[in-house]
N, C-alpha and C positions, 0 to 999 in steps of 0.2 A: 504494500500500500504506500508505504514512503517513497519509494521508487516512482510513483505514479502520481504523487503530488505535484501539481506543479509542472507536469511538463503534458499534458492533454494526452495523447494517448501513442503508443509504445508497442515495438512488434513485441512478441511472446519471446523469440530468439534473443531480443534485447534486456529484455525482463532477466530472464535466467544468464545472461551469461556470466556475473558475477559469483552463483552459489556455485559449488560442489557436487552436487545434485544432478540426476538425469534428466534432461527433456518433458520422457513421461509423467517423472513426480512433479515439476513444475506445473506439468498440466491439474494433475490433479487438482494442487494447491489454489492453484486458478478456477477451477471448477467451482473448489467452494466456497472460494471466493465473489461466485457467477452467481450460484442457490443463494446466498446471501442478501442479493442484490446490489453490494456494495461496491461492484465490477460491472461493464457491459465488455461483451467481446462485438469483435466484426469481423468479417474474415474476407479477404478478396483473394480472389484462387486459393492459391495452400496457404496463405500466410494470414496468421489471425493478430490481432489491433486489440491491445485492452487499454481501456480505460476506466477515468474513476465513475459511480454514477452518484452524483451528488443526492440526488433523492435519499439514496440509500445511505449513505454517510449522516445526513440530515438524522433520520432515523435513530441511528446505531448514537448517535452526539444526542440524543434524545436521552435515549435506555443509557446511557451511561453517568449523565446529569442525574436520571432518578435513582440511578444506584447508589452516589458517590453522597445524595442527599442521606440515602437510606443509610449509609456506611457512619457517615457524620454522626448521626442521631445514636447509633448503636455504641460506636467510639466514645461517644461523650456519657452515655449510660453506666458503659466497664470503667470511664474513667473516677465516675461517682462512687459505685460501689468499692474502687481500689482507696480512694482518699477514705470511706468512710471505714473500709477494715483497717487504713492504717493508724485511723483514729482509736480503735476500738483497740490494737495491740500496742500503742504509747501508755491508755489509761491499765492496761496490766502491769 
């Protein structure tokens, strides 16, 4: 996805050539990154174009805003309970 910031859209041979990896596992990776939505492919003869799909990015910057609230709220709960057990093993 970093790869794909920022520069609109990208052959798949260009994508992969910096891992280690095979061709095919890239495709994979790409796939689920397809199912996801957060990718469009295009393909003209054999050679396929991915890019970002902003729709889908929108989404995912959605679900992750509600989680990071959700994480806040549970953080600041364990941080209540640790202040108050440490109050409760000072008065021992």
């Amino acid at each position: 996805m970093e790869r794909l910031s920022g520069h609109g859209e990208r052959r798949v041979t260009a994508l992969a050539k910096p891992f280690r990896i095979s061709l095919p596992a890239i495709s994979r990776h790409l796939h689920v990154l397809e199912r996801a939505r957060l990718i469009q492919r295009r393909r003209q003869g054999r050679i396929h174009f991915i890019r970002t799909h902003t729709a889908g990015i929108r989404e995912a910057q959605k679900w992750l805003m509600r989680c990071a609230l959700e994480w806040d709220s549970r953080f600041d709960a364990i941080d209540k309970l640790l202040a108050e057990d440490e109050r409760k093993e000072k008065k021992r």
